[in-house]
N, C-alpha and C positions, 0 to 999 in steps of 0.2 A: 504494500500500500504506500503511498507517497500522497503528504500532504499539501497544500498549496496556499503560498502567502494567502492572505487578503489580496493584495496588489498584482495577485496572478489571477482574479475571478471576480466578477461582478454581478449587477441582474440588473432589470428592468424590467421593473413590475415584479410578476414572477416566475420571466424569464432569467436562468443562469448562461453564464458565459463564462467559458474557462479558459487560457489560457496554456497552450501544449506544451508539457514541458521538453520536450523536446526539439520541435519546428517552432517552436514559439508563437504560432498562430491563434488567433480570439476565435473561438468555438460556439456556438449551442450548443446546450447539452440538452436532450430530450427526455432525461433519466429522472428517480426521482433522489429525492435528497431528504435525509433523516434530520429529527431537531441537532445532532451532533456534526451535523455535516458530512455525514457519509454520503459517495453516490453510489446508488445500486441501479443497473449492475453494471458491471464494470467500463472504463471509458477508452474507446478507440477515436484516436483521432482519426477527423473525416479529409483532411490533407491527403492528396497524393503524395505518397513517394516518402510519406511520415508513419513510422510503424510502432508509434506508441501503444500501449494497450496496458491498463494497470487499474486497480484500486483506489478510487481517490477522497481526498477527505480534505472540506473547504475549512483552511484554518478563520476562527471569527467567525461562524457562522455562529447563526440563532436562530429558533424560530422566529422572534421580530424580522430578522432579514428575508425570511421568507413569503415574508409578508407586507413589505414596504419595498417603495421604489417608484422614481419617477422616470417617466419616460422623456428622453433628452429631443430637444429642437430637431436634432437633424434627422433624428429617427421619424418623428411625427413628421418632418419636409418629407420622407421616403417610402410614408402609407400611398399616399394615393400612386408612386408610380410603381408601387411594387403591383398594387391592385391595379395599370394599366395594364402591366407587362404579363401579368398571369388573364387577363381579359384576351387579348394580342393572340397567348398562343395558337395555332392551329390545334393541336388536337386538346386545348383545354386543361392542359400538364405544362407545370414546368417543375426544371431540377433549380437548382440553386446556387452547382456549383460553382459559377463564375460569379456568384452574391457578395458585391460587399459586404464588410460586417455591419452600416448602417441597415443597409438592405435587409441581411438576412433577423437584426433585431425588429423590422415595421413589420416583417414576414410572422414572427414569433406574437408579435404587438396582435394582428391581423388573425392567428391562428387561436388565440386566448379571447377575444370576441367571437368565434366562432363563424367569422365572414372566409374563415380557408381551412381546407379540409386535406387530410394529409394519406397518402395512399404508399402503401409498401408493395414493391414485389418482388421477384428474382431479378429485374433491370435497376432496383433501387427505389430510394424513396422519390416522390415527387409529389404537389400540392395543386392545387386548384380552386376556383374560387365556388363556395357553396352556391349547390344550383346549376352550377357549371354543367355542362358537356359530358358527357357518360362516354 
């Protein structure tokens, strides 16, 4: 297990973001997370060509953190184009992975209202906007 500063994880809203310790890239995490700060289960970084994978535990967490959090300027500037670009695609899916991290937290913001709907398969994850395109 490896834990991780404060200064390596954040949220928004209650959305978490971690910090790889390895690639050094800001992450979503879509896992959950105990009053102690553990995440279960266990976290792979979503980086190419980064092959982290471990046990992790947010140092300074609390439940209050879990629960607090505001959502920053540039993120709320990147709702509505996030919700253009997922409107845009042809088949109704998009991935994320070329998402800035503004991006991918309006995406997070947008998925926690319940306006985007998250689909798994053997191609990976992708989202779409509720209502969307079948």
């Amino acid at each position: 297990m490896i834990t991780l500063a404060k200064d390596q994880w954040s949220t928004f809203g209650r959305v978490v973001f971690i910090r790889c310790p390895e690639c050094k890239e800001k992450a979503r995490i879509d896992h959950s997370v105990d009053d102690f700060g553990n995440i279960s289960p266990s976290v792979v970084c979503p980086f190419e060509g980064c092959d982290f994978h471990d046990y992790v535990r947010l140092e300074g967490w609390t439940q209050r953190t879990k629960n607090v959090g505001k959502i920053p300027g540039d993120v709320l500037a990147k709702i509505p184009k996030v919700k253009e670009r997922l409107a845009a695609s042809a088949s109704g899916f998009v991935r994320v992975m070329k998402f800035s991290v503004p991006d991918r937290a309006a995406l997070a913001v947008l998925i926690e209202n319940g306006e985007v709907e998250i689909f798994d398969s053997a191609l990976g994850r992708a989202y779409r906007l509720v209502g969307g395109r079948s």
